[in-house]
N, C-alpha and C positions, 0 to 999 in steps of 0.2 A: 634544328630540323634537318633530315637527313635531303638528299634531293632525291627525286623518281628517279626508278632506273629507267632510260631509253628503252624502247621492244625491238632495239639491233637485239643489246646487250642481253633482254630479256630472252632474246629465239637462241643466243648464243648459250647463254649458262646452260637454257633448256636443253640444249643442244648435247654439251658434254657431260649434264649428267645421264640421258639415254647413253653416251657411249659410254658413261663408265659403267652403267649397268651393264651394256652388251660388253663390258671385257671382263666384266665380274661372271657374268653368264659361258664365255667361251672359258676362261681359268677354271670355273667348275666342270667344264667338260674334257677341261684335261686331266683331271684328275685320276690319278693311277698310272700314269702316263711314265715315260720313262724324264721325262726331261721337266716334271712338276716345279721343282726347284729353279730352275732356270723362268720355267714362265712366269713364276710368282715375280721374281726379279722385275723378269720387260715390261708386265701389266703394274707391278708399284712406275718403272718408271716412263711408262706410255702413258699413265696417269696425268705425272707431273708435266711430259711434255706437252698431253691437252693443255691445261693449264699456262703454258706457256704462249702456246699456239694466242691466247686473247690477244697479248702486247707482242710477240714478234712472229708474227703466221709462217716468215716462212722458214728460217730455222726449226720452230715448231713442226713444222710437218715434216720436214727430213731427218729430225730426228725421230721421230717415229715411224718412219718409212724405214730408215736402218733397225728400228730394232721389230718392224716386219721381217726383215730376212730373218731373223731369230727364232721368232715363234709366230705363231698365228694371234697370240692374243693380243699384239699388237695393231691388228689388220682396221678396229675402231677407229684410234688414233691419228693412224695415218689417211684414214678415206675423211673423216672429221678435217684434219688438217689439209688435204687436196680440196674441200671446198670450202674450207676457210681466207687459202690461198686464192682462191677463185672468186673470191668476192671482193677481196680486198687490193688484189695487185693487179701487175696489167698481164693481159691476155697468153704471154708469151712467159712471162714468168709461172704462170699456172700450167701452162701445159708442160713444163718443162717437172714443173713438181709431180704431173700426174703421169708424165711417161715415166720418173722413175719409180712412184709407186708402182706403177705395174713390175718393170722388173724388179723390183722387189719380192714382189709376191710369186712373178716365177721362181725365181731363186729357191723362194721358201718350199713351193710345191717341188722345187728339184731333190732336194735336203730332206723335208718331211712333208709327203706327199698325203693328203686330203682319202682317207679309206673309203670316204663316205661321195665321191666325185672322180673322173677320170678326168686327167691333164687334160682333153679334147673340152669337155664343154667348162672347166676350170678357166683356162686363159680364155675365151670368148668371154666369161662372166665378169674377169676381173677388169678385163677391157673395155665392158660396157658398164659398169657400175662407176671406173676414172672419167669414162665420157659422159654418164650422166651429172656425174658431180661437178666435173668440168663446167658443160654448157648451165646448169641451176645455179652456179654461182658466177658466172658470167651473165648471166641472164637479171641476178638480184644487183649486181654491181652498175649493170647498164642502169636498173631503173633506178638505184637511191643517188645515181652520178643524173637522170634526170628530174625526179622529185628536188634535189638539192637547186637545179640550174632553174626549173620552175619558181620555189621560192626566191631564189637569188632575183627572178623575172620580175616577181609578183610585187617584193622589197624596190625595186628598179621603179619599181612604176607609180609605188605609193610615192616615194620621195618626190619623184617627181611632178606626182601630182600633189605634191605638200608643195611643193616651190611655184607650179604654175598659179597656184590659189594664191602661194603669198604673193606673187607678183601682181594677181589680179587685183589684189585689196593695196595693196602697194601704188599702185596707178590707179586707182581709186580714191585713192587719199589725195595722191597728187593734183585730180583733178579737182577737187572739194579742195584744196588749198588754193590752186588757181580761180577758183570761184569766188571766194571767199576774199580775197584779192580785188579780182574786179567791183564787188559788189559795193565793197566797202571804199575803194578808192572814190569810186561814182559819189556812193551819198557823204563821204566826208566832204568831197569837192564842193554837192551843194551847200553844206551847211557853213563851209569854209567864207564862200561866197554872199552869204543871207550875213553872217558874223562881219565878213569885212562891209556892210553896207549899215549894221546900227554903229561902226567904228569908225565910220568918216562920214556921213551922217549923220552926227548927233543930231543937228536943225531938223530931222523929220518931226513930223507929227506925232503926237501919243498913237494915233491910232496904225498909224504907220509903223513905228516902232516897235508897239506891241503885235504886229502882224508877222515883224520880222524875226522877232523873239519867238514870236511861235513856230512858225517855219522852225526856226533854228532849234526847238524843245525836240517837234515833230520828226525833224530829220532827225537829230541824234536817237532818239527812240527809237524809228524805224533798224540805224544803223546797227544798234545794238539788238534788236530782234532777230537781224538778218545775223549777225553776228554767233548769237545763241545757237541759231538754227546750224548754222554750221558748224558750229563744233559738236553739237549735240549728236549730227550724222557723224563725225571722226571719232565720238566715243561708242556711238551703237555697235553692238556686235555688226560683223561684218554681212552677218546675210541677210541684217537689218537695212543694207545701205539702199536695193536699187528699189525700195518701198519709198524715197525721198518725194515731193513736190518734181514736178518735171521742172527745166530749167528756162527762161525767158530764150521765144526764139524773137525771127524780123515781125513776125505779128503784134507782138508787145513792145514795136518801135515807137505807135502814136503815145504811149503812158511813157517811154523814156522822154521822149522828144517833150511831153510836155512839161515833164518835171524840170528839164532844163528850161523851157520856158518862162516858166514861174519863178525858177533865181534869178532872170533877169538876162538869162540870156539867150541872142537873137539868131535861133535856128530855122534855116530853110534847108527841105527836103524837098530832091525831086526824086522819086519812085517810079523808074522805068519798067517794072519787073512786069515780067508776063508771065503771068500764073503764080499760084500759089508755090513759095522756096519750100523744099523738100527741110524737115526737124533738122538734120546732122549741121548743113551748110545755115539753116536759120539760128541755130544757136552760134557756131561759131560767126554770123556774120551779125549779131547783134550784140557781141561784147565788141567788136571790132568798132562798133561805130561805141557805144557807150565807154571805150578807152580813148577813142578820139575828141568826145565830149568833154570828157573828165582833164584831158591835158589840155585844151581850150581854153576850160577854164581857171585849169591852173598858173599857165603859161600867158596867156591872150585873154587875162579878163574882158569882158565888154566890148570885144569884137566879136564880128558876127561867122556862124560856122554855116559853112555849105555842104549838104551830105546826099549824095548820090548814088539810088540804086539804079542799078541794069543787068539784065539777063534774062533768059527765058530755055526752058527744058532742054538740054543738049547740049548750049553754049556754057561758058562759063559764070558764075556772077561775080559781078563787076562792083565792088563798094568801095566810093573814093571820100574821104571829110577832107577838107580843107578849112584854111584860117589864116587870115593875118599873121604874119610876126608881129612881137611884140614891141616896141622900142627897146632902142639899145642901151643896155642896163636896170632894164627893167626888170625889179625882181618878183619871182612868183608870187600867186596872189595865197598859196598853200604849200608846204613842204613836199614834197618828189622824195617818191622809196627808188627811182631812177628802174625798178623793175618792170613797170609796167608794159614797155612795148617788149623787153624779151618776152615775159609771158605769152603776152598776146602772140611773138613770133610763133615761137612753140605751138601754143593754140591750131591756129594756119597750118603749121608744115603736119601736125599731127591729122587734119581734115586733109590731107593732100591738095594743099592748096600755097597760096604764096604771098607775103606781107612784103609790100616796099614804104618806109617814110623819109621824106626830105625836105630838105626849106628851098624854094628856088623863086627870085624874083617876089623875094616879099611876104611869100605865101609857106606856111607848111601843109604840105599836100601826105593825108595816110591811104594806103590804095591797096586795098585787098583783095584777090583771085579764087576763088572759090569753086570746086565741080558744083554741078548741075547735071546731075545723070538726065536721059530722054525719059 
């Protein structure tokens, strides 16, 4: 299949066969003439020079400017070729082709002078006919040099808005990986916890047992629900994702708080906040305390955790868990991905806010900084 031709190339072809018509039209009107023989010659080869003019304009046009000094039937050619040059090259190379067109054509009216015009209104004509071709093909040059720079803009911008979208689905995912993290650390830890209790345990009751089996059915179900749920958003298309479930903020602290509760372990909260935590610092400050749960109980089985909100509109919020260590040698009560508190860092400095954890005096203390706009 052939390809289209471009509408440069299409105004171009157009272009030279009107001139070669008008040099088939001025050879017929030399006809009788004394110098016929000759003009047949310049117009075969002012022909060929149009032709050349497409791939190299500006030899093209000075050769047909020289074989204007010869005859007139040249004159297409080279005013063809002056604004060819003027389209194609810079400003100064054009003017330089059309001032010698001109003298050319003085030249030629010097040698065979025009019967049908006087030299007085002849050079004024051929002077304004260079400067019109001139400024029309500077003038088409300027815009396809700005149509060109527009697309090159317009390319600039799609790209780039192809990259800010991948980045935006990019950091999308990231957070849905860190979600997916925390969710599941939590409920592994309790079920981790309900399993280590029918495993050293045996002596409980049937009915105790079976409660603790359940818990342990129940948790793994949930885990694997939550589970689903999140990769389900990492396969939805992308402009499927901010249609998700919103995410647990400090409001949905008393259901964490009791779930740890129920495995058995003994949390106290004091909740100094004043006012309702604004969504952004509620979500990041409710994985903050549900990662401090979850290494509690991974680390410090069956000690008791202290968790602390403070803050009010303006100030910052202030969330600190603490916990026992555990004895020395004591091994976790569940395996550690050891990822859990960079996350959470990340988390924090990504809220503009600030995660410090340490063990000092017995205790590990997690203490998180949070804005609080007024």
């Amino acid at each position: 299949m052939s390809e289209r031709r471009s509408p440069r190339s299409t105004i171009m072809v157009s272009a030279i066969l009107g001139a070669g018509a008008l040099t088939s039209a001025m050879l017929w009107g030399q006809a009788g003439g004394p110098f016929v023989g000759l003009d047949v010659v310049v117009a075969v080869v002012s022909l060929v020079a149009m032709l050349a003019q497409l791939r190299w304009p500006v030899p093209g046009a000075l050769a047909a400017t020289l074989l204007a000094v010869i005859s007139p039937v040249a004159t297409p050619a080279a005013t063809l070729g002056a604004m060819q040059v003027a389209q194609r090259r810079r400003f100064g190379v054009a003017a330089a082709v059309a001032a010698a067109g001109i003298a050319a054509h003085l030249v030629q009216a010097l040698w065979r002078p025009n019967s049908g015009i006087s030299f007085g209104w002849w050079l004024p004509l051929i002077c304004a006919t260079y400067g019109a071709l001139l400024g029309w093909g500077a003038l088409a040059r300027s815009r396809r040099a700005l149509l060109i720079s527009l697309h090159e803009r317009a390319r600039r911008a799609e790209t780039e808005q192809g990259r800010r979208i991948a980045e935006a689905r990019m950091a999308e995912r990231r957070t849905l990986a860190r979600e997916m993290h925390d969710v599941l650390a939590h409920r592994l830890s309790l079920v981790a916890t309900h399993a280590g209790a029918l495993e050293y345990r045996p002596d409980s009751s049937p009915d105790q047992l079976a409660r603790a089996a359940g818990v342990v059915r129940s948790g793994v179900h949930q885990a694997l629900e939550e589970l689903r749920q999140v990769i389900g958003l990492l396969r939805e298309e992308d402009d499927l994702l901010d249609e998700r479930e919103p995410w647990p903020t400090l409001a949905d602290l008393p259901r964490l708080v009791a779930e740890a509760r129920e495995a058995g372990q003994d949390v106290r909260v004091s909740d100094e906040t004043a006012g309702a935590v604004p969504p952004p610092a509620g979500r990041t400050g409710y994985r903050v305390v549900q990662e401090g749960l979850t290494n509690a109980r991974k680390h410090a089985p069956g000690q008791p955790v202290e968790v602390l909100l403070r803050g009010a509109p303006g100030t910052p919020l202030l969330i600190t868990v603490t916990n026992p260590m555990p004895p020395p040698g004591a091994a976790p009560a569940s395996p550690s991905s050891g990822t859990g508190l960079v996350g959470l860092t990340e988390r924090v400095r990504l809220a503009e806010g600030q995660l410090d954890h340490h063990s000092t005096g017995g205790r590990f203390r997690l203490h998180a900084r949070l804005p609080w706009p007024a």
